[in-house]
C-alpha positions in Angstrom: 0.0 0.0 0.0 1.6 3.2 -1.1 2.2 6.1 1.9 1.9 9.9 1.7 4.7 11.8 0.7 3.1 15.1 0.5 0.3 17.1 0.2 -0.3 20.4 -1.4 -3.4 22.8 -1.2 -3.4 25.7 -3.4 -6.3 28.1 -2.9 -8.5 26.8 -0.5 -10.6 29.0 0.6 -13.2 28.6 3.4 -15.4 29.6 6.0 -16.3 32.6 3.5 -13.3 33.8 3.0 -11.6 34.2 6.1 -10.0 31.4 6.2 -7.1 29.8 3.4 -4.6 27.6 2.5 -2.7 29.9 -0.3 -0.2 27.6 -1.6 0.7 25.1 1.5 2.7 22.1 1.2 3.1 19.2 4.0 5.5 17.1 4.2 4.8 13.7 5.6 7.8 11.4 4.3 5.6 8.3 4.3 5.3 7.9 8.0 2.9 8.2 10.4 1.9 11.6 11.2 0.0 14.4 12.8 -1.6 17.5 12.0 -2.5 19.0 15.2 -5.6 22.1 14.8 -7.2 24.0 17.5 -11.2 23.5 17.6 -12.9 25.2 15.2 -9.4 25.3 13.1 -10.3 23.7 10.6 -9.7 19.8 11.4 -12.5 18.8 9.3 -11.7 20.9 6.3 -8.4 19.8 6.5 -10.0 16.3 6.0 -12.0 16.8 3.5 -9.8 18.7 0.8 -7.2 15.4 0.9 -10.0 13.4 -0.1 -10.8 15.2 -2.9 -7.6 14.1 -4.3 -9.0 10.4 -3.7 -12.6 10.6 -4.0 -13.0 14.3 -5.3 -16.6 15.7 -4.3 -17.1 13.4 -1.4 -19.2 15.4 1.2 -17.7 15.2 5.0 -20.2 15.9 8.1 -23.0 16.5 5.8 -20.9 19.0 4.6 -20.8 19.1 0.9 -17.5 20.6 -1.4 -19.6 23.4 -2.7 -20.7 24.6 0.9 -17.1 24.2 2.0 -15.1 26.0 -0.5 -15.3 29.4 -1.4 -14.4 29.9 -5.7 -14.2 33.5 -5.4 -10.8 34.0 -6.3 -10.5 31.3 -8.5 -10.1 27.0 -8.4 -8.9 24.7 -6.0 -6.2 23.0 -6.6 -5.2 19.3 -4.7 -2.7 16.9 -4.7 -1.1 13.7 -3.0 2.1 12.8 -3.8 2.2 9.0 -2.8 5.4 6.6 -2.3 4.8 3.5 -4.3 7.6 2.2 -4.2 10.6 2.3 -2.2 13.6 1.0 -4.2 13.8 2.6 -6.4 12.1 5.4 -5.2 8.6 5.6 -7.4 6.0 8.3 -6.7 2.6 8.6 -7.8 0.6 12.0 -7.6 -3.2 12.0 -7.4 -4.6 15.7 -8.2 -7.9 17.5 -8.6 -9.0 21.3 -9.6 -12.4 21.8 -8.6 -14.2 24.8 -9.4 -17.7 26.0 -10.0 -19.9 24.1 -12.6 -23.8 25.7 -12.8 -25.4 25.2 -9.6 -22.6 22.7 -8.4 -18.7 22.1 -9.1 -17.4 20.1 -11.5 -13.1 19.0 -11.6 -10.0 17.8 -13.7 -8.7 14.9 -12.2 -4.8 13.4 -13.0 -2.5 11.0 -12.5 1.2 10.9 -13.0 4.5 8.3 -11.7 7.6 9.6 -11.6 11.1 9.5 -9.5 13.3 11.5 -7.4 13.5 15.4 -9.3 11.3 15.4 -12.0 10.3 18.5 -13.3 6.7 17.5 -13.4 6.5 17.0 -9.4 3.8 17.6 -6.8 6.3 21.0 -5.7 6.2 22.3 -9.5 2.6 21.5 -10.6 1.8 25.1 -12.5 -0.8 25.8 -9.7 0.5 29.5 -9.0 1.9 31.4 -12.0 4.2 34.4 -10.8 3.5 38.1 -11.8 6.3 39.9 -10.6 9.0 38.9 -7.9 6.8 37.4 -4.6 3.1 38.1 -6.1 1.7 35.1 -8.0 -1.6 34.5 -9.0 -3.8 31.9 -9.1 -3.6 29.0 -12.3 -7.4 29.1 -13.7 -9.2 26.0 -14.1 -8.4 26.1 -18.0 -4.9 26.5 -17.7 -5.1 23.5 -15.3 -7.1 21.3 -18.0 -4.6 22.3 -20.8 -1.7 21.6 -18.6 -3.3 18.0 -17.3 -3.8 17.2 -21.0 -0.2 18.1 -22.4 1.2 16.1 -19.7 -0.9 12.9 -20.8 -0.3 13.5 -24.3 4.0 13.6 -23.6 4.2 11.2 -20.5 3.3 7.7 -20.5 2.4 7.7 -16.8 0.0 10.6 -17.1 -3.5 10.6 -17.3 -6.4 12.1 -16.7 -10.4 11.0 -16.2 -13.3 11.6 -17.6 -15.5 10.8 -14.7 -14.6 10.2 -11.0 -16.0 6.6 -11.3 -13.0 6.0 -14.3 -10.1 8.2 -11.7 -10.5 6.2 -8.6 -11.1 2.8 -10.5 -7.5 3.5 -11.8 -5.7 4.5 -8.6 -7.0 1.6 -6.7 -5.8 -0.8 -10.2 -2.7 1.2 -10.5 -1.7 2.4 -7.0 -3.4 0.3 -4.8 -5.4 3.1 -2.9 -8.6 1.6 -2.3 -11.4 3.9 -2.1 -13.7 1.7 0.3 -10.6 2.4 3.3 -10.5 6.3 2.7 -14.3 6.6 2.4 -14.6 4.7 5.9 -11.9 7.7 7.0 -14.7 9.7 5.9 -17.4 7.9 8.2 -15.1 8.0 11.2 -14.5 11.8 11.1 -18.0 12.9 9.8 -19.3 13.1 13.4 -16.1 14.2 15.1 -14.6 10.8 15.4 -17.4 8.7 15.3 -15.9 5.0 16.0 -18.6 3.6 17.4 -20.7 4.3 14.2 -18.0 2.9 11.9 -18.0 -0.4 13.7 -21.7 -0.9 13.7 -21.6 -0.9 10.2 -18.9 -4.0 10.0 -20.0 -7.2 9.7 -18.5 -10.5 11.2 -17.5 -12.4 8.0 -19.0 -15.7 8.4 -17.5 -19.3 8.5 
């Protein structure tokens, strides 16, 4: 099962407005880790923009991406970069940009492998494009789609998904991570750690 390497939010924007992630990137070198909020900092948003980068649009608490995010200033960009494989050192990235869609959201979804220092990796994803020296602006979600595409069309290990049904039945195929195990991540933390809940809902495989 491949472990997080890192994450990266770009442009997430919630609680309307006030709060953002403007171009963060964590760092979680495949172990086991922690991300320690305050209440009411943002635990559950936290949550639910990874997933979107396994199973974009999933809803957390009720909550649903489109009463989460604010678009205002533009998309919101997502990605995992995952270890696959340790010698040699493989990565795969799993990325989204969501943005507004008539009276919901819609997303680009992509794929890509690669190894150590490629050009193409989760840190240099064209998410921000610079203006002048320390202002940078946001990468639209067409400039996003064009660059997803150019990337599948000149790498073999890039891809991207017509529907989210097609992008998570190729990372679970591909990368091994299995939907099913992140959307029960999803039922645990909907209700502020709701165990208990999660459990009920396992059955005792029968003899």
């Amino acid at each position: 099962m491949p472990t997080i390497s890192k994450i990266r939010f770009t442009n997430v924007v919630y609680e309307g407005g006030n709060k953002r992630y403007a171009d963060e990137l964590f760092h979680f070198h495949g172990e086991n880790s922690a991300i320690v909020l305050e209440n009411g900092g943002g635990n559950t948003v936290f949550i639910q923009t990874a997933l979107q980068a396994i199973l974009p649009h999933t809803s957390l608490a009720n909550r649903k991406v489109k009463e989460t995010f604010v678009f205002d200033d533009g998309p919101a960009h997502i990605a995992i970069e995952w270890i696959k494989n340790d010698r040699p050192r493989i990565y795969a990235l799993t990325a989204v940009t969501i943005f507004p869609h008539q009276n919901g959201i819609d997303s680009h979804r992509y794929v890509y492998e690669y190894g150590p220092n490629d050009a193409n990796s989760i840190e240099n994803l064209p998410f921000t494009h610079e203006l002048v020296p320390h202002k940078k602006r946001i990468a639209s979600q067409v400039e996003m789609k064009e660059y997803y595409a150019s990337m599948s069309q000149k790498a073999q290990t890039a891809q991207t998904f017509p529907t989210i049904t097609s992008f998570t039945e190729y990372i679970e195929k591909n990368f091994h991570i299995i939907a099913d195990e992140w959307r029960s991540i999803s039922t645990i933390n909907a209700a502020e750690g709701d165990v208990e809940k999660f459990f009920e809902s396992c059955q005792t495989e029968k003899a």
